[in-house]
N, C-alpha and C positions, 0 to 999 in steps of 0.2 A: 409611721413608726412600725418597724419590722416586730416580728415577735418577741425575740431576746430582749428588745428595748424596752417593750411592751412590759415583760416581766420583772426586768430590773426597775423600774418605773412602779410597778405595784408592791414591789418588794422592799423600796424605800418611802413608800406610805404607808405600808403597816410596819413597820418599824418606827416610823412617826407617831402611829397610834399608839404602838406597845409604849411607847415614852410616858405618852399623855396617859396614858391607863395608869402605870407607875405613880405618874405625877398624882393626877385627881384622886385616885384609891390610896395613895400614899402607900408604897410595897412597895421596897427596895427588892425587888426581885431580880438576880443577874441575869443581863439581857442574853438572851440566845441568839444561834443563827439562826433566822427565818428565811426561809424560802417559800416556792412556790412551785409546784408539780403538777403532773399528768395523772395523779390519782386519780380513777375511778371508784375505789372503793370503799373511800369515805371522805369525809368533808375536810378533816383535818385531826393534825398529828400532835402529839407532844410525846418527845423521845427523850428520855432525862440521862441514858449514855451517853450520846452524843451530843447533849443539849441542843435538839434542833428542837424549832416548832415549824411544822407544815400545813401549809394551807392547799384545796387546792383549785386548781386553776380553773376548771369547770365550774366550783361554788362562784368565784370573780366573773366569771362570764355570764352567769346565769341568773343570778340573783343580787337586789339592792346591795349596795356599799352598808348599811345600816344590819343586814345580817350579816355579812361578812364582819362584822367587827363582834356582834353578836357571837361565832363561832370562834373571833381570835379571841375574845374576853375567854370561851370555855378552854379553851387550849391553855391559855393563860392560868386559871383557876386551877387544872392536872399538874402544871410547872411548880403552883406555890406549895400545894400540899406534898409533893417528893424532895423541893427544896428546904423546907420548913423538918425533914427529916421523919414526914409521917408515913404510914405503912402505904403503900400505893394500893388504894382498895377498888380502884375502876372510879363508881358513880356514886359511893357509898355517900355516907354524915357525913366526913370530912371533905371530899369532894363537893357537896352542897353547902357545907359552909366557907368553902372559896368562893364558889358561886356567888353567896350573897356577900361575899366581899367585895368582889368587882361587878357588883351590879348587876350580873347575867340574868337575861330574860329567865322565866320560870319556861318554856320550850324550848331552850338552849341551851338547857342543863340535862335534856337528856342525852341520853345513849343510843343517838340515830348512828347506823354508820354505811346505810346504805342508799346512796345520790339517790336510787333510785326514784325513792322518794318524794313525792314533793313536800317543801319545806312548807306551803301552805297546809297542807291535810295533818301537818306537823304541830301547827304552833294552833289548829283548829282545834285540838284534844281538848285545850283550855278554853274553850267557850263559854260565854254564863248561859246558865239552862234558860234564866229567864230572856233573853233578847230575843232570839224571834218572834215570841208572843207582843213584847213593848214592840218591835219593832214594825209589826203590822197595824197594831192602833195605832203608832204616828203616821205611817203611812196614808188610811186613811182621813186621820185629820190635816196633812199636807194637802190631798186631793179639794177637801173643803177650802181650805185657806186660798186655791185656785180662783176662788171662786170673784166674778166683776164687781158682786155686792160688798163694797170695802169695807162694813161692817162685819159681817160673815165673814170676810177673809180678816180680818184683824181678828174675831172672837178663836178663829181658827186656828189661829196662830199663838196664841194665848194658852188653850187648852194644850199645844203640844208642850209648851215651858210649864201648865203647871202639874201635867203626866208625867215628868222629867223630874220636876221637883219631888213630886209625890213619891215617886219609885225609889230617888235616892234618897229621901230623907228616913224612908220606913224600911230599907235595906241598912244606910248605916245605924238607927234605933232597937233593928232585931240583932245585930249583931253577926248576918251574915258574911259568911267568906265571900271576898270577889277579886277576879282575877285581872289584875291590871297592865298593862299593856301600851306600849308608846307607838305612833306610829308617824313617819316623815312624812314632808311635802314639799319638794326644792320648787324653787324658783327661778331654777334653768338662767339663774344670773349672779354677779359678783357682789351687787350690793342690793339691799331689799329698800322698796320706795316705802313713802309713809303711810299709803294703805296698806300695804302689807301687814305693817304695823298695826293700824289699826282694828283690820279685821280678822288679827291675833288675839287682840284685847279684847274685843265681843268674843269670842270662843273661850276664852281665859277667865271673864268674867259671869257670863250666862249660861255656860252649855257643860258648868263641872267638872272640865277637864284642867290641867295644865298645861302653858304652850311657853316653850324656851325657843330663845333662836340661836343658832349654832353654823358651823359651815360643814358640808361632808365632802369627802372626794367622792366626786364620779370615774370607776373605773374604764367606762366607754370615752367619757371626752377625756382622761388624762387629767383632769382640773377638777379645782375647789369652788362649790357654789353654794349660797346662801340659803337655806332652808327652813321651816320649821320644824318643830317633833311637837305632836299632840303626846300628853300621857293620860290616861284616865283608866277605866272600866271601859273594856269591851264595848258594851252599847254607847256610851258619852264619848266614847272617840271616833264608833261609826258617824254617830252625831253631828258630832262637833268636825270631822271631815265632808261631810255633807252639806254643811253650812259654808264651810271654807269654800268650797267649789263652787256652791250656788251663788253665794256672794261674789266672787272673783269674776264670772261669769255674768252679773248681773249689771255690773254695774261698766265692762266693756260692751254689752250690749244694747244697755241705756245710755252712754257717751255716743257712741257711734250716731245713734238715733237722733240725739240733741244737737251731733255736728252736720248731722245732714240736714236738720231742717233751720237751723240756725244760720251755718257757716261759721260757727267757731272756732278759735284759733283752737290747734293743737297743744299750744304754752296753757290751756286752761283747765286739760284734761286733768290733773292732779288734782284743783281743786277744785273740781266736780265731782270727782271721789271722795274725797273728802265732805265735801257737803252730802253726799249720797250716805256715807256712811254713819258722819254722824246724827243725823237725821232717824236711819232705821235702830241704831243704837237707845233713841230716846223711848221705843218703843218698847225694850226690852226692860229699862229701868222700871218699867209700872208695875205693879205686883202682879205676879201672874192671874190669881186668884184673891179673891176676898174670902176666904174661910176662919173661922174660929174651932172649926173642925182637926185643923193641921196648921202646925207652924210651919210654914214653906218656905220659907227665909234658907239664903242660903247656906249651907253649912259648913264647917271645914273637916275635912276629910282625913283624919291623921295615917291612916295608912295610903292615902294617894301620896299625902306630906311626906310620908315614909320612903314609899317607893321614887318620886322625884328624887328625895337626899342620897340615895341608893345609884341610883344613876347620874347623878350632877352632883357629888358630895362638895364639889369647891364652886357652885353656882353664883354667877352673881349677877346684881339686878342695875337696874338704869332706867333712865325715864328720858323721854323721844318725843320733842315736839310735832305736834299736829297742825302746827300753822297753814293756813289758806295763801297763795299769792295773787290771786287772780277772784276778787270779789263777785262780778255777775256769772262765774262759772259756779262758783260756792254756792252762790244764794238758788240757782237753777240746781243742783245737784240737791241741797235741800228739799223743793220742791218733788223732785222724783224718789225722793227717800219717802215722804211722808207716806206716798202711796205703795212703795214697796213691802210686801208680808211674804214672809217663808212660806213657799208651796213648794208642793211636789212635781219637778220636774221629768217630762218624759223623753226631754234629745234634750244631746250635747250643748245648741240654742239657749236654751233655760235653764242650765246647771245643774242637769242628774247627773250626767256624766257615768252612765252604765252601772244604774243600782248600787248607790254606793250605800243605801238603809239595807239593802240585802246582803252586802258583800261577805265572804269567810277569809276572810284573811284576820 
């Protein structure tokens, strides 16, 4: 695909967006022309003479499809407040209260306008002060949970869910502010298998985050693939990303092993994940902790609740069977679940996958 194609190709995906944003935010906003340019000197435009909105073409090439709509939501948010007949005040109240109308990230509501930038040292402003500090005690209790002694790596494993629980329970009881935050994970495929699913639902259920599945355009392949979006707090989504990858990672590196010394058909693979999965799952149902100290039960979060409605306001929900097809694959995957405990991995092998409890994004 030549250039031009290239462009008219991304110029009729985000107008497909601009629909959907319409649609879910409910804002009859009249559509503009959008384009898409050689600016360098900023990310994007909204021009209310000529009702254009501009994107531009550098942001497409350089950064995830999930910001990129992040910046068309902000362009978006400029369009409502001058069509709406309000004083055009830049980044002002009224400009943030479009923001929270279509959902726009709280780092995408600023007033960057120079590419030079990186978008990551961008949306880092918003950091919670506390996460590097949690983020080093988990670490070192990953490193324990390593460990051969499957008891010691089970107790290991345990104290990181109930540091986890501890943090957020007596975060949301003080009443502190915290900054929340979605983050993707495609699947580089059209349709998601049923672990996928499933080791959605452990992240959904254990690690205090929220996970929707959705589809995004990739503007590198031209195509739409299956994804998910973690949302939570800053640390719960480092988290709960860490676990996605280690999981994913764990369990093609455990099939692999079982086919080699077995000779297993490849039609078993699924459910071997599946047994794999629900297996380490049973683990995480135990109460992290026995304390009479703290209720660590877990909580419900109304401003995560909030934030989710804020970005999915037309969300809706389904239920996805987990069935097994292949019985002595299942029951072996079981087996290698029992013994599998969340550690801390240090290559690609074992699911660190390049410090993702460190990361600043």
């Amino acid at each position: 695909m030549n250039a031009p194609e290239q462009i008219r190709a991304w110029v009729t995906q985000l107008e497909r967006e601009y629909e959907h944003f319409c649609f879910a935010y409910r804002s009859k906003l009249r559509r503009p022309v959008i384009r898409v340019n050689n600016e360098k000197s900023r990310w994007g435009q909204w021009d209310p003479v000529t009702r254009t909105l501009t994107l531009s073409q550098r942001l497409i090439e350089t950064q995830p499809w999930a910001v990129v709509l992040e910046i068309l939501k902000h362009e978006m948010a400029h369009q409502w407040v001058t069509e709406k007949d309000l004083s055009d005040e830049g980044h002002g109240p009224l400009f943030r209260l479009a923001c929270q109308r279509f959902g726009v990230a709280d780092w995408a509501c600023q007033s960057v306008t120079d590419p030079s930038l990186p978008l990551e040292a961008w949306r880092e402003a918003f950091a919670d002060p506390e996460r590097a500090r949690l983020q080093g005690r988990v670490e070192k209790l990953l490193a324990l949970a390593g460990s051969s002694n499957q008891h010691e790596a089970t107790a290991a494993m345990k104290k990181v869910q109930e540091l986890y629980a501890r943090h957020n329970l007596e975060t949301l009881e003080s009443g502190i502010r915290r900054d929340y935050v979605s983050r993707e994970i495609s699947s580089g495929k059209k349709r998601m298998e049923r672990h996928h699913f499933l080791i959605a639902s452990i992240l959904n259920d254990y690690f205090f985050v929220r996970v929707i599945h959705a589809s995004r355009f990739d503007a590198k392949a031209n195509t739409t693939f299956k994804m998910i979006e973690i949302l939570g707090t800053r640390t719960n989504v480092d988290m709960a990303e860490y676990v996605y990858h280690f999981l994913w990672n764990q369990i093609q590196l455990r099939w692999k092993l079982f086919r080699s010394e077995t000779g297993a058909s490849v039609r078993g693979k699924s459910s071997y994940f599946l047994g794999l999965l629900t297996e380490f799952r049973k683990k995480l149902e135990v109460p992290a902790v026995e304390s009479d100290s703290l209720a660590l039960q877990i909580k419900e979060d109304p401003r995560l609740t909030s934030f989710v409605r804020d970005r999915y306001p037309r969300l809706a929900s389904f239920g996805r069977s987990g069935m097994y097809r292949d019985r002595e694959s299942f029951k072996a995957g079981q087996q290698e679940g029992k013994r599998l405990t969340l550690y801390r991995g240090v290559g690609k092998s074992d699911g660190f996958l390049g410090r993702l409890l460190s990361r600043n994004s």
